[in-house]
N, C-alpha and C positions, 0 to 999 in steps of 0.2 A: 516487330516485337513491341508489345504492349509498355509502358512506360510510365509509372503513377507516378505523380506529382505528391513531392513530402510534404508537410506543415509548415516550413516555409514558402513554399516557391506556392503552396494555396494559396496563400498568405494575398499574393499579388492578385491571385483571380476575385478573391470574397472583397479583396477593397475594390473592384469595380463592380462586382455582386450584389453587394450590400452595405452601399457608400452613406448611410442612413445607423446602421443597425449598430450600436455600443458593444465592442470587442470585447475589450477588459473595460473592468470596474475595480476599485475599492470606497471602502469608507470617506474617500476624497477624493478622487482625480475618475474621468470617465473617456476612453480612447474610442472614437469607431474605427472602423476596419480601416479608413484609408489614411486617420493618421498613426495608427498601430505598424500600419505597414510602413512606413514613411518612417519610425521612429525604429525600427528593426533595418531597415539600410541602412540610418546613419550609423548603429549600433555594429552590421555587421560590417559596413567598410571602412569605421572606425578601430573592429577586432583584426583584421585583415593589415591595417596601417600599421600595427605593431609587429609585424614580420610574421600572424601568426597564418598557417595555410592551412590547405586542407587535409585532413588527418592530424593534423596534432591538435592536443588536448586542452581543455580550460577547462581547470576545477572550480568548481562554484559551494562557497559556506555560505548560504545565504536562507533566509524565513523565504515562509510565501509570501511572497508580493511579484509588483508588476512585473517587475524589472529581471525575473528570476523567467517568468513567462519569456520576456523580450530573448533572454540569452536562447533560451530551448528555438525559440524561430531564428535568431539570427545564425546558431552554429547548424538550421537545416538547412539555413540557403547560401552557407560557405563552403561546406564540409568537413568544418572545422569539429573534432568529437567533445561532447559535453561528459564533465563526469562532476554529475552531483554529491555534495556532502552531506551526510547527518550533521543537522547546527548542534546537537548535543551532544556532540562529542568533543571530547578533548585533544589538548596538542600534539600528543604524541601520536593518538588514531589518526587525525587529521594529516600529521608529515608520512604515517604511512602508506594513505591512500593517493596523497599528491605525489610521492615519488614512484610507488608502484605501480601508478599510470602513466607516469613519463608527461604529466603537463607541464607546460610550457608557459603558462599565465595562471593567475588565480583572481577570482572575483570574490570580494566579502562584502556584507553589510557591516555598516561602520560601529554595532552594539560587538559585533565576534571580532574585527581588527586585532584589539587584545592576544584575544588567542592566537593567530597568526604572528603579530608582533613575536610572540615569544619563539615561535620555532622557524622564524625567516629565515633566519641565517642556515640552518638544516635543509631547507630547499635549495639545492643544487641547480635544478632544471630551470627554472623562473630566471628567468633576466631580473634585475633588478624594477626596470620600465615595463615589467608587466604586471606588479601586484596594481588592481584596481579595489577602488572602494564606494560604494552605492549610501548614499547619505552624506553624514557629518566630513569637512575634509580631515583626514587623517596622513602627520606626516610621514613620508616615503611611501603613500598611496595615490594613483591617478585617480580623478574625479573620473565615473562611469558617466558623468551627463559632460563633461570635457569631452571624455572619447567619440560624445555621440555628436558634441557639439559642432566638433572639427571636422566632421568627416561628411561627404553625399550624401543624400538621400537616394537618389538612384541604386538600381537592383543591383548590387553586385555580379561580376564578371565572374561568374564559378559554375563550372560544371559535376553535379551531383548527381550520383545513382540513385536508386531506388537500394541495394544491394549494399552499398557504401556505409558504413557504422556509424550512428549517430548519435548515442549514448554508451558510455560506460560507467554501469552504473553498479555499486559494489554492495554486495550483500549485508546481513545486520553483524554478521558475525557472532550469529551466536554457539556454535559448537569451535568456534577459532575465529583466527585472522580473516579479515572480507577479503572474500575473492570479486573482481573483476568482469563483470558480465558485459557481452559484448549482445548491443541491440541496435539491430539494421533500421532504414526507414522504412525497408518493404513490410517490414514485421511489424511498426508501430499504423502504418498505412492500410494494411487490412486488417488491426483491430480495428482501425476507425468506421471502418466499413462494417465490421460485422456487429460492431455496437450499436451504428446507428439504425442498421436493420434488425436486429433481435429485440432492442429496447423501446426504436420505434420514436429514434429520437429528430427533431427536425430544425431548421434553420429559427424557428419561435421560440424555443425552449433559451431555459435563465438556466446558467449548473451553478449553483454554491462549490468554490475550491474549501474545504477546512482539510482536508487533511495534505501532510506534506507532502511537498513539489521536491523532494529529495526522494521521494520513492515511485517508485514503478506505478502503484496505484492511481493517480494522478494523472502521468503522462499515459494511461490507457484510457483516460475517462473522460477528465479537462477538457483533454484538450482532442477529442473527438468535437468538440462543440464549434471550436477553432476550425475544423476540419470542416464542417458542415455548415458553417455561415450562423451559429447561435451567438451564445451571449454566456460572459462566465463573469461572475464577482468571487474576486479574492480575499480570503482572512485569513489573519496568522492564525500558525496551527498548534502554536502554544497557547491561544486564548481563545479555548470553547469553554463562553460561559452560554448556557443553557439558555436562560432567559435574551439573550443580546441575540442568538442567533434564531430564535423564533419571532424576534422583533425585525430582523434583516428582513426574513421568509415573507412575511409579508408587507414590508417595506418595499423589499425588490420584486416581488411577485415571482420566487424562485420556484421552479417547477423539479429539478431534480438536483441533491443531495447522496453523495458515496459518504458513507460512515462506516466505523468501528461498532460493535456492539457497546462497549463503554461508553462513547457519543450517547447511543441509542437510551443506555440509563441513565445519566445525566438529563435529558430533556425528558425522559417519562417519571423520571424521579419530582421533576418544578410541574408538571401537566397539569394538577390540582390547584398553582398559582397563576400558571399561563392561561386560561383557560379563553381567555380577553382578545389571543392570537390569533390572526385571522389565518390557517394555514390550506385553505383550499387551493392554492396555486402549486402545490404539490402535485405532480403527478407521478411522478416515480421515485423510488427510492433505493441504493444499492448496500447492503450490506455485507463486508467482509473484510479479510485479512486476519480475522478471530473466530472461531465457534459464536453462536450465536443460539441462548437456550430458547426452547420450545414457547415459555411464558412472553419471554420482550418479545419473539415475532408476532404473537396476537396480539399484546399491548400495541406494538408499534402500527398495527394496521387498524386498530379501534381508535388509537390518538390521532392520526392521517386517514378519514375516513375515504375510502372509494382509494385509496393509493393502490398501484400497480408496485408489491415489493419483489425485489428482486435478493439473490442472494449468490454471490461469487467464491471461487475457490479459484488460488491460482498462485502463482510463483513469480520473482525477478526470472527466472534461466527458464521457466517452459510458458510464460505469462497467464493468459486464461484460458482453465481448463477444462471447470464446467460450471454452470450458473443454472441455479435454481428459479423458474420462469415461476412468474405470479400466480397461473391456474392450478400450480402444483403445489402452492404454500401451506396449502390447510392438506391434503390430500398427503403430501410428502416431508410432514413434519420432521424435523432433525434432517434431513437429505439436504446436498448442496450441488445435487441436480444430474443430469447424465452426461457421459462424455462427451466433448464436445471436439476432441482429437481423432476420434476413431480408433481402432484399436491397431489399426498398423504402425501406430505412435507410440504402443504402450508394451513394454516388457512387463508381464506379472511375477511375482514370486509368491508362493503360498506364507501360512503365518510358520512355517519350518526352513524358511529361506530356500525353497526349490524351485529350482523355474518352471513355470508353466508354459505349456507350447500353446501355440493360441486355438490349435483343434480341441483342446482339454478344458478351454473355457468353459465351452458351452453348458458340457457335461457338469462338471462341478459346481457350476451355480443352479443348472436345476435340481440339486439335492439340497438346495438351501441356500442363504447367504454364506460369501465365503469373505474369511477376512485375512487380504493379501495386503504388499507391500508397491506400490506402481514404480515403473521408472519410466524415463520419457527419454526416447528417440529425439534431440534437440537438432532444427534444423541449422548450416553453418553459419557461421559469422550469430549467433544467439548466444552460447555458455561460451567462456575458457575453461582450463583446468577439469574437464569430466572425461572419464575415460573412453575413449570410443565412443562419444557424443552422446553419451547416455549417462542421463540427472537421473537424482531420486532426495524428493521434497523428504522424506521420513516420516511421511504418515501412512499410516495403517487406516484401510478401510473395509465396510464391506456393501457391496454390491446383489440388489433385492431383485426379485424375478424380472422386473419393469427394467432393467438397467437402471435403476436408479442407486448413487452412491452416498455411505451417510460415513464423515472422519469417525474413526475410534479414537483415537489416539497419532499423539506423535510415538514413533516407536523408541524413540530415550527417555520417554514420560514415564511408559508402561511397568508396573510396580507387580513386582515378584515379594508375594509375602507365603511363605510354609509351603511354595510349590506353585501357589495360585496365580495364576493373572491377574493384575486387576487394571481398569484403564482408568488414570483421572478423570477425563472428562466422562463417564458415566456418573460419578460421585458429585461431580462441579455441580451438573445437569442438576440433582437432584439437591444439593445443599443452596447451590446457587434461587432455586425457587422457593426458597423461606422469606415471607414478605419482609427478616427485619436484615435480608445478608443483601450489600450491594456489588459484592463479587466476590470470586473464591477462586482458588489452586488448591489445587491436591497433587502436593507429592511423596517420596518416598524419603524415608530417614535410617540406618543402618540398625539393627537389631540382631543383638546375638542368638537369640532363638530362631526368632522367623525370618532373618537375615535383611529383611528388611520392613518396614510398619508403615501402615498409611496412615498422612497428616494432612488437617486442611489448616489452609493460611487464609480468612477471613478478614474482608473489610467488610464491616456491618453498617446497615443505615440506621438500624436505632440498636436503642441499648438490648445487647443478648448477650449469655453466658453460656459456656460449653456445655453444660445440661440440655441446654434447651437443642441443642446442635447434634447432639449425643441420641435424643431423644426422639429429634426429628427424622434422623436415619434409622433407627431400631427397626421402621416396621416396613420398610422400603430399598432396604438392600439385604444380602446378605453379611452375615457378620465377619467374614473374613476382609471382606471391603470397605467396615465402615472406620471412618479414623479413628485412631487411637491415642492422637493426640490434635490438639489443636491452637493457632494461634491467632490472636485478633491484632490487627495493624488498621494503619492510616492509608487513605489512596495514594498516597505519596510515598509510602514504603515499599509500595506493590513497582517489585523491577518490569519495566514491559520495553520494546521495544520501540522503535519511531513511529511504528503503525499500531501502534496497542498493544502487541501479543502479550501473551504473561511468558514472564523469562522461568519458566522453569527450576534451569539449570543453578540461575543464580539463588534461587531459593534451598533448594536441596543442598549448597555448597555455604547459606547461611543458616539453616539450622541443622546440618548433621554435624 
């Protein structure tokens, strides 16, 4: 029986690989592979020293940096399960997701210590001798370079599957409480593989980390580069300023970058000041975890000329689902590409909530686009808490004679006004391509008539007024769709998730 080696236990092949080639990088400090590996044994027979084994848990509050990397290799060549923290969350999230994991240790950087300080005593599970702290010493925290200090470099004595859980890592919670996703090695082990062959990525390639090592995103991308003998530079992911990270690109001579669409407007926003950046060392580009309108994908492929863009849809509990390939980016505007599960993965329901048998597909799409609801067949040891192994992300989509799939809508978005449908992101799409709006939400607001009103929440990039907003929709939607009220905020008011998304819900629950 075939047998793949996880992101750690590579870890040992690429430092005799690629005993030359710079593993991790940041702003300071530069590891190559054989003493990255060297610094993950003392790391993990140091994690190991503290009684902890394999299957139990280590929660991690920590930014991106190295050291956040170190732990993901060291809990794959322990078997010890990692369960990362959103750093922006507060104490009381934070104690629910360390006790509702059952860890046994906890790792923080020494700026969130704070936060922990206050809910330690609430952690039941943690020994006292296992809170560690990465930086500053903090008291009643062990130094994480003590723990590496004291311990072998030699490979740890553990036997690890393929099959064996090696993240749990908990959702954003945004319609409730995070649940808990359980992610194998075999499952992060052949994204790396189908990453590195769909994108065409090789042991040469530099990846920019910017966005958080607390999410899923990340750990399918990153650290594919880790998997294949590349090269990855780290930056926190609380500091994308635009200009610094176009000065890295060609500092580092980074060839490919995962971002958010709001990344994406932020550097095409300074483009007219950058322009000095040498950014040819680009060759690929991934976007997702957000809609991304039709305008920023051409902008962003005129600003990156000759780039190979990519574009991703995917989830924590079914990972990636389907990615929109470069040949198809002008040809398949608004699409975020075809499925890439096949459809023996996929339960359909129509936009009436019926199921469809999968002989009914065929039919009903060739009378048009049809716009259903997907749920995903989850293989085991991937979701907890789903019933009979079967997820459903909540968006609505529909699917065009080519197979190809473009989002409508999340289906808690979808705005019922006088009977009508209407889907925010149609409206985004269109308010959002006003040269002076630099992002927008459309949501619903309570109305005794039409029982509910469409609203857009604008941040603008230069000065506009609702006339001008009002005006720019008139001759471009239907009037049942266009808002009827509107508000202008700061980027800073816009609720969104760790990975960008706009929180919706949180809007809807601030202005109705």
């Amino acid at each position: 029986m075939a047998c793949w080696m996880n992101l750690g236990q590579n870890l040992k092949i690429n430092a005799s690989k690629f005993p030359n080639t710079v593993a991790l990088k940041d702003s300071n400090r530069s590891f190559t592979y054989p003493e990255l590996n060297r610094r993950v044994n003392r790391l993990a027979n140091g994690l190991t020293s503290l009684g902890l084994n394999k299957g139990d848990k280590v929660a991690v509050f920590m930014e991106n940096s190295i050291e956040i990397v170190e732990i993901f290799l060291a809990t794959a060549k322990t078997g010890i399960v990692m369960v990362p923290i959103n750093f922006r969350l507060v104490g009381k999230e934070v104690a629910y997701i360390v006790d509702n994991s059952d860890a046994r240790a906890l790792i923080v950087d020494d700026e969130f210590a704070p936060v922990i300080q206050e809910i330690k005593a609430d952690l039941q599970h943690i020994p006292a001798e296992n809170f560690i702290v990465v930086g500053k010493a903090v008291s009643g925290f062990r130094s994480y370079d003590q723990v590496m200090a004291s311990a072998s470099d030699h490979e740890p004595d553990a036997v690890v599957n393929p099959e064996d859980t090696w993240i749990l890592i908990y959702t954003s919670g945004t319609t409730g409480k995070p649940k808990g996703v359980i992610r194998s090695h075999e499952s992060h082990i052949a994204f790396y593989l189908i990453n590195a062959i769909d994108f065409g990525f090789s042991h040469h390639d530099v990846c920019m980390n910017v966005m958080p090592l607390c999410h899923i995103n990340s750990t399918f991308f990153t650290f594919t580069f880790l998997y294949i003998g590349g090269s990855v530079y780290i930056h926190p992911a609380r500091s994308f300023r635009a200009e610094e990270i176009l000065q890295i690109i060609e500092r580092e001579k980074i060839s490919f970058i995962s971002l958010i669409p709001t990344h994406y407007n932020l550097i095409l926003s300074v483009c007219d000041t950058a322009g000095t950046c040498d950014v040819s060392s680009i060759k690929k580009l991934l976007c997702s975890s957000a809609p991304v309108r039709k305008s920023v994908k051409k902008a962003i492929m005129d600003f990156f000329p000759g780039v190979a863009l990519y574009e991703g849809y995917g989830s924590t509990e079914a990972g990636i689902v389907t990615v929109l390939k470069p040949e198809d980016q002008l040809r398949k505007l608004g699409s975020i590409g075809y499925e890439s599960l096949g459809t023996d993965f996929i339960r359909i329901l129509d936009e009436h909530g019926q199921e469809v048998e999968q002989g009914q597909v065929g039919e009903l799409f060739s009378k048009g686009p049809m716009l259903f609801d997907r749920y995903y067949k989850l293989p085991e040891k991937t979701a907890s808490a789903f019933q009979n192994g079967w997820f459903s992300a909540g968006d609505m989509a529909r699917r065009d004679e080519d197979g190809f799939y473009e989002i409508v809508d999340r289906k808690d978005n979808m705005i019922i006004t006088g009977g009508e449908h209407v889907y925010p992101s149609e409206i985004e799409e269109i308010i959002g391509n006003h040269p002076d709006v630099f992002d927008v939400a459309v949501i619903s607001v309570p109305d005794d008539k039409w029982g509910e009103l469409v609203m857009a929440v604008v941040i603008p990039r230069n000065p506009i007024d609702e006339k001008v907003i009002m005006n720019w929709c008139k001759e471009k939607m239907a009037g049942y769709k266009r808002p009827k009220k509107i508000a202008f905020i700061t980027p800073e008011d816009m609720p969104r998730t760790g990975t960008g998304k706009i929180l919706h819900r949180v809007l809807r629950e601030r202005y109705s």
